[in-house]
C-alpha positions in Angstrom: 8.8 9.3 -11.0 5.9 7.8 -12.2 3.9 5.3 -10.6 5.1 5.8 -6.9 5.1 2.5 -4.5 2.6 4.0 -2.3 -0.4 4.2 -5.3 0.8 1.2 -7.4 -2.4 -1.0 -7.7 -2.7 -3.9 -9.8 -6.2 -3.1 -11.8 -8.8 -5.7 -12.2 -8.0 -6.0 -15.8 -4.6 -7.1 -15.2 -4.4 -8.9 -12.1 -3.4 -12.4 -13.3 -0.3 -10.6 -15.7 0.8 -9.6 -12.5 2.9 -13.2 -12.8 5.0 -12.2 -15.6 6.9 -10.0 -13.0 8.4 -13.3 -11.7 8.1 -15.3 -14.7 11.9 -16.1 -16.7 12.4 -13.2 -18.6 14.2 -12.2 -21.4 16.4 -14.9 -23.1 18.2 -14.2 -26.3 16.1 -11.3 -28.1 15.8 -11.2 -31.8 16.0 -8.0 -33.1 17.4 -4.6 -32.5 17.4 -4.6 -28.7 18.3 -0.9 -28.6 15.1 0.1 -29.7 13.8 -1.2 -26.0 16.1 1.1 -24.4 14.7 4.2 -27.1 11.6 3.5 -25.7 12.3 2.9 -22.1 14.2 6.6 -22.0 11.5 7.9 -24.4 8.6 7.0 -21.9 10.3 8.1 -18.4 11.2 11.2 -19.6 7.3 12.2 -20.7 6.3 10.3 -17.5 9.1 12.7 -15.6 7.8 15.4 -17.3 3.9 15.1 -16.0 4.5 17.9 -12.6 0.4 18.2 -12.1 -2.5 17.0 -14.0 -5.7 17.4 -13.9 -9.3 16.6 -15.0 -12.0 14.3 -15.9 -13.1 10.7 -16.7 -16.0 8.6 -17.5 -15.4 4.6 -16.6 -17.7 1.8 -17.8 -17.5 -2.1 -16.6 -19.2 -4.5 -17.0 -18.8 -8.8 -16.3 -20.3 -11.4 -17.3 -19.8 -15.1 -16.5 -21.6 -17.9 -18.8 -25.1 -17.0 -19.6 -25.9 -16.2 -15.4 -24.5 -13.4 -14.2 -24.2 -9.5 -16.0 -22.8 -6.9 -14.3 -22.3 -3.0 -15.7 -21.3 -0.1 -14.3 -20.5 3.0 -15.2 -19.0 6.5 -13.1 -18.3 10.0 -13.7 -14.3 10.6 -11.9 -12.5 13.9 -11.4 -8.6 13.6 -10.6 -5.7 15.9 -9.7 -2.1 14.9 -9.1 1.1 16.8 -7.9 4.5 14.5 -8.8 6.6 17.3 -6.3 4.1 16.3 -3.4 3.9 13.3 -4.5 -0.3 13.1 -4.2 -3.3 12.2 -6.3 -7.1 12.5 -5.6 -9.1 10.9 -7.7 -13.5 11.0 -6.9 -15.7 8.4 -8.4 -19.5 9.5 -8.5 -21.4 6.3 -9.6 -24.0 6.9 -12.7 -26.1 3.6 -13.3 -25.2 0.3 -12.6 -27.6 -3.0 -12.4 -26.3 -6.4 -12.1 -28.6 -9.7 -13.1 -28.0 -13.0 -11.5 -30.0 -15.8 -12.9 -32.3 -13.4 -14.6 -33.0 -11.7 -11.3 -32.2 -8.1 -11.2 -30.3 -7.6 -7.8 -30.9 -4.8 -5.2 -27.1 -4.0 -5.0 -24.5 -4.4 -7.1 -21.3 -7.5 -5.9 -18.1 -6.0 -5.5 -18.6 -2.4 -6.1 -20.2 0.5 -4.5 -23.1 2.4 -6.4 -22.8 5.6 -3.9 -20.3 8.3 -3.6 -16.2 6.5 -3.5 -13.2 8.9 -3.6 -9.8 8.3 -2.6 -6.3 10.4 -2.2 -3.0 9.5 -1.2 -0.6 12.0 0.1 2.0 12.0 3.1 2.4 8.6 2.7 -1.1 7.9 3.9 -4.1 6.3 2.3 -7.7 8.1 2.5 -10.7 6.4 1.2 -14.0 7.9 1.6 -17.2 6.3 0.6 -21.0 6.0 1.2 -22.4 2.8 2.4 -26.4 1.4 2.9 -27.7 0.8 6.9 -27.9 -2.8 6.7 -31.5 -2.7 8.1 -32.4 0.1 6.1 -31.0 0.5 2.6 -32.5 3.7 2.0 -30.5 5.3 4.0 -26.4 5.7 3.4 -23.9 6.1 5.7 -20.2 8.3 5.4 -16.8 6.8 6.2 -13.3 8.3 6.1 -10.5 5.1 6.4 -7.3 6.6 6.7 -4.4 4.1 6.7 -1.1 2.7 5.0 -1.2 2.6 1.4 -1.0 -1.3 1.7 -4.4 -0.7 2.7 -5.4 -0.1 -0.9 -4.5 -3.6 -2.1 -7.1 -5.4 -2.9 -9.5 -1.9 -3.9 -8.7 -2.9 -7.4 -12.1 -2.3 -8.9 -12.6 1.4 -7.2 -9.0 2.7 -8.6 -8.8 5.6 -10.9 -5.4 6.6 -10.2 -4.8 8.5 -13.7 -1.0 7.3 -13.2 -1.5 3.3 -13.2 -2.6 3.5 -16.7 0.5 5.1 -17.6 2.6 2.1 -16.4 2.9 -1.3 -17.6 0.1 -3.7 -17.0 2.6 -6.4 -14.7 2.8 -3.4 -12.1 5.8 -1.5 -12.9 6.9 0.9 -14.9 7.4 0.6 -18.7 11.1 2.1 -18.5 12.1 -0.9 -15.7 10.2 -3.3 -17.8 11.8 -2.6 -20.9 15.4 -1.7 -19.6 14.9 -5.5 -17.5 14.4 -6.8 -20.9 17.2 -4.6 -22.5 20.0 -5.8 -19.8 18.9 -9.7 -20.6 18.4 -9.6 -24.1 21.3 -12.1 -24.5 20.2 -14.4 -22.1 19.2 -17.9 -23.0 17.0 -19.7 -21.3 14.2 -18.6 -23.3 13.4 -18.5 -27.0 10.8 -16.9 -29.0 11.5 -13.3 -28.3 11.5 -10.3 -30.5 11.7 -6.7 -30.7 10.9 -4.7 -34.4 9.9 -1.3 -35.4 7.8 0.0 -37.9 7.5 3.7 -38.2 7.1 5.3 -34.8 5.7 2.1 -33.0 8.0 -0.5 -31.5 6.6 -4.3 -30.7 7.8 -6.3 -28.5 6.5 -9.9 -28.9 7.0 -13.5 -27.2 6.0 -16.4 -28.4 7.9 -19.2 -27.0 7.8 -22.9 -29.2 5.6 -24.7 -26.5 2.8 -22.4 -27.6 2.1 -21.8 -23.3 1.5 -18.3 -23.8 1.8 -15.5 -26.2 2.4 -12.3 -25.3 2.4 -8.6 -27.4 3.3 -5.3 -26.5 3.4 -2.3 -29.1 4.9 1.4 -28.0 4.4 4.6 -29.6 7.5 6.4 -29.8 5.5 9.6 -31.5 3.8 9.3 -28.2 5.7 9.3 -25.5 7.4 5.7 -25.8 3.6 5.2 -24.1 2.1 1.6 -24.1 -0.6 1.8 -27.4 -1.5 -2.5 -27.3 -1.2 -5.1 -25.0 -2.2 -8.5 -25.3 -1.4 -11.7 -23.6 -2.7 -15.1 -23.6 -2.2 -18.6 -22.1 -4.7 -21.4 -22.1 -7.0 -20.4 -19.5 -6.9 -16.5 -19.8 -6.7 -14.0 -22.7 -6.0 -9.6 -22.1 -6.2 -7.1 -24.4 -5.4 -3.4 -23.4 -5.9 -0.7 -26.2 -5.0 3.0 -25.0 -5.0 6.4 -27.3 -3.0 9.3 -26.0 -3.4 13.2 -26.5 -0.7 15.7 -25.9 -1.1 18.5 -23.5 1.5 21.4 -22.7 4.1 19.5 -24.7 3.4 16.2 -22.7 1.4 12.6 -23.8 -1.4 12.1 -21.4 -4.3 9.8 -21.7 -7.5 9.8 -23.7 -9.0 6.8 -24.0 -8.8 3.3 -22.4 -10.3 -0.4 -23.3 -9.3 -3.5 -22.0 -11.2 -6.8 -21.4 -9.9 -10.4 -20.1 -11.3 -13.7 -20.9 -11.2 -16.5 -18.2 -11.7 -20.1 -19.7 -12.8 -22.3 -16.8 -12.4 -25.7 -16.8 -16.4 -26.4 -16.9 -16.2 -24.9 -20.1 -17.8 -21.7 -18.5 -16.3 -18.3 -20.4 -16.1 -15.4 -18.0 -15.1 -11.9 -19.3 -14.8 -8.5 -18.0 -14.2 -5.3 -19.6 -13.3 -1.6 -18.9 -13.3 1.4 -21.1 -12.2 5.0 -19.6 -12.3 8.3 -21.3 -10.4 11.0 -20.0 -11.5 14.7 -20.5 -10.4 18.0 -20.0 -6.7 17.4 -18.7 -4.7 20.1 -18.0 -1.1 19.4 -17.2 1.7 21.2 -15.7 -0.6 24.2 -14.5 -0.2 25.2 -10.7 -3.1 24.8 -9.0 -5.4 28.0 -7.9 -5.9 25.6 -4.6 -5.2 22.8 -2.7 -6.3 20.0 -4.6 -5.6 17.1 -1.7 -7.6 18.6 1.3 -10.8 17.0 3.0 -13.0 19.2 1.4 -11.5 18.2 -2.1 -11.9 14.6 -1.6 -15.8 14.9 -0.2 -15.6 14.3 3.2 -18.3 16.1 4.8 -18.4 17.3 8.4 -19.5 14.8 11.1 -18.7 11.6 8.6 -17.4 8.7 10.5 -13.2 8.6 10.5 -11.4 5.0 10.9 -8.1 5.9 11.9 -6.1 3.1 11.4 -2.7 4.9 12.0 -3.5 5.2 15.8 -6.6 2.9 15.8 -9.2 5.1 16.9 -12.7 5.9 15.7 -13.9 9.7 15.6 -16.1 12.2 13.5 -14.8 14.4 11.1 -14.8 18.0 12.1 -13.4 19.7 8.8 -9.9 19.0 8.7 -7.6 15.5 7.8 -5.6 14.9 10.7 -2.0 15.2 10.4 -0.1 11.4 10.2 1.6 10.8 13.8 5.0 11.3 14.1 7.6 9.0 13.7 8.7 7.5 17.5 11.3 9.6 18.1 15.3 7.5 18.9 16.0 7.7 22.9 19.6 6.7 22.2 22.2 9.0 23.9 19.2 10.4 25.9 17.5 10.5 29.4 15.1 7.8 30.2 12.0 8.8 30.4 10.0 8.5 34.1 8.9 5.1 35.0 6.4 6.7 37.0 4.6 7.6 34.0 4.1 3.8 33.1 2.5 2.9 36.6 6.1 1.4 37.3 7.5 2.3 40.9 10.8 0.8 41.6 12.2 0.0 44.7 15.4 1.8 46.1 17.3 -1.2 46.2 16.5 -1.8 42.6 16.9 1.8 41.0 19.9 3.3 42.4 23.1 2.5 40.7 21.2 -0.2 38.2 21.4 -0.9 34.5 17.4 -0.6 33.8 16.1 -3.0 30.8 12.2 -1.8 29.9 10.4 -3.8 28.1 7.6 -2.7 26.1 5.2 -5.4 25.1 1.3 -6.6 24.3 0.3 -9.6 26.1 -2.0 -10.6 23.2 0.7 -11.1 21.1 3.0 -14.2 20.9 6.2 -12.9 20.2 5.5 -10.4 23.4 4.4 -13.4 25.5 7.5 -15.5 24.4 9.9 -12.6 25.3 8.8 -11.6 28.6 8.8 -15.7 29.2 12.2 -15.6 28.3 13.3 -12.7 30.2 11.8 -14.3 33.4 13.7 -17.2 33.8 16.9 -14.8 33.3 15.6 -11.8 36.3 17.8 -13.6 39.4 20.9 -14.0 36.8 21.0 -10.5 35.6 20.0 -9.3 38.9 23.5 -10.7 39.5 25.0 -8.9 37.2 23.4 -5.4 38.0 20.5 -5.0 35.3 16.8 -4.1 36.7 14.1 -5.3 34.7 10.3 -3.9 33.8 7.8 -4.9 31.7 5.3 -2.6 30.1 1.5 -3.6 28.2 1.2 -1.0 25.2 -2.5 -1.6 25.5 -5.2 -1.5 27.8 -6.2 -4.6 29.0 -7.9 -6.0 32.5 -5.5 -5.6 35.4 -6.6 -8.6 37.0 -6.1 -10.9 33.3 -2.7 -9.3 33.4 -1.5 -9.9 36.9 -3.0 -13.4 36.4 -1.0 -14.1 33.3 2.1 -12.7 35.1 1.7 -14.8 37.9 1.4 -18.0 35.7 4.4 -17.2 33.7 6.3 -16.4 37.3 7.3 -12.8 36.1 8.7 -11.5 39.4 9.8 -8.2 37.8 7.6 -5.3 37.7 5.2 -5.2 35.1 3.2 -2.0 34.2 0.7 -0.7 31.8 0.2 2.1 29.3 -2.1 4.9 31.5 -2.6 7.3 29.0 -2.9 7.4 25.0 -0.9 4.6 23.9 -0.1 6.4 20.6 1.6 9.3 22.5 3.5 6.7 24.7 5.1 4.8 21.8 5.9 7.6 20.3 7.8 9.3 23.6 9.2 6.0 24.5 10.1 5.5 20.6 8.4 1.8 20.4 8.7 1.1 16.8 7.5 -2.3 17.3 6.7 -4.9 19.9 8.2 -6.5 21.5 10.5 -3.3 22.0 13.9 -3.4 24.6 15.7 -0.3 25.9 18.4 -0.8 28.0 19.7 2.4 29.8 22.8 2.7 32.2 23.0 3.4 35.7 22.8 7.2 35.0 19.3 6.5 33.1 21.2 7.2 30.1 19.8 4.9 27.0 22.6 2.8 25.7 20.5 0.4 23.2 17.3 0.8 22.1 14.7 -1.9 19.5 17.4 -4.7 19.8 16.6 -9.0 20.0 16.6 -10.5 23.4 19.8 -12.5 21.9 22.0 -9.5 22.3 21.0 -8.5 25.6 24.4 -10.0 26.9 26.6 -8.1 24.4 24.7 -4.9 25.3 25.2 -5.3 28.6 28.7 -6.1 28.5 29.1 -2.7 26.2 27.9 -0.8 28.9 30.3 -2.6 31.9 33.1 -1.9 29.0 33.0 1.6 29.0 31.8 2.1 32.4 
């Protein structure tokens, strides 16, 4: 279904609507409330119906705030989006921008880039690749590749394309959980001022509440999809419009046109407003692509272009192919424990044979680390008594000495060792989800608990003596 959770981004247009989510909704709706429900069913079924698509657009914004500052910019975009794979690609080639600041033209352009953007998501990963000026040398651009989480994206507002958001609602859902929220409350009261009417094909739903607050106007198409065709909301500091024109393609409503501005009214009495008009071209829908349409190649990358690998926080040059996302840390539970050795840990005898082994797998840098292996100090002599080994392991490389100075202050008299190899690869064999992580295994090396809070160390351990 459209918009996945992974690509939903709040555009610039509609940032501030983004309230209305959270806002009181839906009191006593005048009307035939069923026709919400027509729509909502109408729209999720043509957005259901979208497998791929395909194509172009042309995006011009500009800004302007009192009679200082003028900012346009416009941008040539091709897209491509698979629902089964659950991907989209979409590559923004800037065409002219100039921005004016007190009648002074600027060199670059605030909150934008003027050079080559794209982004993709797919795998559950974020990839944004984009061109950015040497600092001491703006004739000259440098290529990045940031690969990360999707949450990564928030905040990108400006740069998105994502041919999908446009076919959701502007409050950052979609229109079938917005409406069917709306049809499940139509009878509640704590609201007044709500309507829902239909003439011909097009369905408006409208809230104007007696305090006069805010106003706000949505009108479907039900000839189109049950898509959103007007959208306007206004309170006493901000007005939005949003007017959108569809086309259908292969039996399915797809965008062709986009405008939408917002008016800020400051309290200075300064007027700021922003607007954005998209054209889409040449979509095709629901035709298998000849290729793979989510690849490096596809979004721009070019060979040797600097990657920021946030997912196991290393830097590197592309060589021509994405890198796969890590695997998920795989659950030790039922299994061997894996060598200690491997962790720079060497137990005693006295302390490994016929002992319940606790690991613990923590970052010194960190406070919730710090406060557990505190914690699990002043309890080594008592479980001691009761059997259980303890050892501490830093996920991250850090100075030996700094480490075995901060054990020392914290009197940590149980082994503590460090990460010697990738630390990625480590978490992942050790399955450290997070940190700070605690695997208890049983005398036999066996794991019997595994990413559990220092509070229920005593119930594990009596779980173990239970069926031992």
């Amino acid at each position: 279904m459209l918009p996945t959770t992974s690509t939903k981004t709040s555009l610039i247009m509609f940032t501030i609507v983004v309230s209305l989510a959270g806002s009181p909704c839906l009191a006593d709706i005048q009307g035939d409330v069923e026709l919400l429900k027509a729509v909502a069913l109408k729209h999720k079924a043509n957005l259901e119906s979208i497998l791929t698509l395909k194509g172009e657009a042309f995006e011009e914004r500009t800004s302007t705030i009192g009679d200082w500052f003028d900012l346009m910019v416009k941008n040539k975009c091709t897209f491509a989006y698979d629902q089964l794979r659950d991907a989209v690609r979409w590559n923004k080639d800037p065409q002219e921008g100039r921005c004016i600041k007190y009648g002074q033209l600027l060199p670059s352009i605030p909150g934008t880039r003027k050079n080559y953007n794209s982004t993709m998501f797919k795998d559950g990963t974020y990839f944004n690749y984009f061109g950015s000026e040497l600092p001491n040398d703006k004739s000259k651009v440098v290529y990045n590749l940031v690969i990360g989480e999707p949450a990564m994206a928030k905040g990108d507002e400006l740069h998105c394309l994502d041919p999908r958001y446009f076919l959701s609602h502007p409050a950052g859902t979609t229109v079938h959980a917005r409406l069917m929220l709306l049809y499940d409350h139509a009878n509640d009261e704590t609201e007044v001022g709500r309507s829902v009417k239909q003439e011909g094909d097009l369905v408006t739903f409208q809230y104007s509440p007696p305090d006069e607050t805010r106003t706000s106007r949505e009108v479907y198409d039900l000839s189109a999809g049950g898509n959103l065709l007007k959208y306007y909301y206004k309170t006493p500091t901000v007005e939005i419009t949003g007017n959108y024109a569809y086309e259908e393609r292969s039996g399915v409503w797809v965008l062709k046109s986009y405008a939408g501005t917002i008016v800020n009214y400051r309290k200075n009495g300064e007027i700021s407003k922003s607007t954005r008009m998209i054209n889409w071209t040449n979509s095709v829908v629901n035709v298998p692509f000849e290729e793979d349409e989510f690849t490096g190649e596809k979004l721009g990358v070019k060979p040797g272009a600097r990657v920021s690998d946030h997912r196991i926080k290393k830097v590197y040059r592309y060589e021509g192919v994405l890198p796969e996302a890590p695997s998920a840390p795989k659950a030790l539970m039922g299994r061997r424990l894996p060598e200690l050795k491997s962790l720079g840990l060497v137990m005693a005898p006295a302390d490994a044979n016929d002992k319940v082994v606790l690991v613990c797998f923590f970052d010194m840098n960190q406070r919730p680390s710090r406060n557990c292996i505190t914690q699990l100090a002043k309890q080594t002599e008592r479980l001691k008594e009761k059997g259980v080994t303890v050892v501490a392991v830093q996920t991250s490389k850090v100075d030996q000495s700094k480490l075995d100075e901060w054990a020392k202050k914290d009197k940590v008299a149980f082994p503590v060792g460090m990460v010697q190899g990738d630390e990625v690869i480590t978490r992942l064999a050790w399955g450290v989800k997070a940190l700070p992580w605690l695997i208890l295994a049983d005398a036999r090396y066996i794991v019997r608990a595994e990413g559990f809070a220092l509070n229920e160390l005593e119930a594990r351990i009596g779980a173990i003596s239970y069926t031992e």
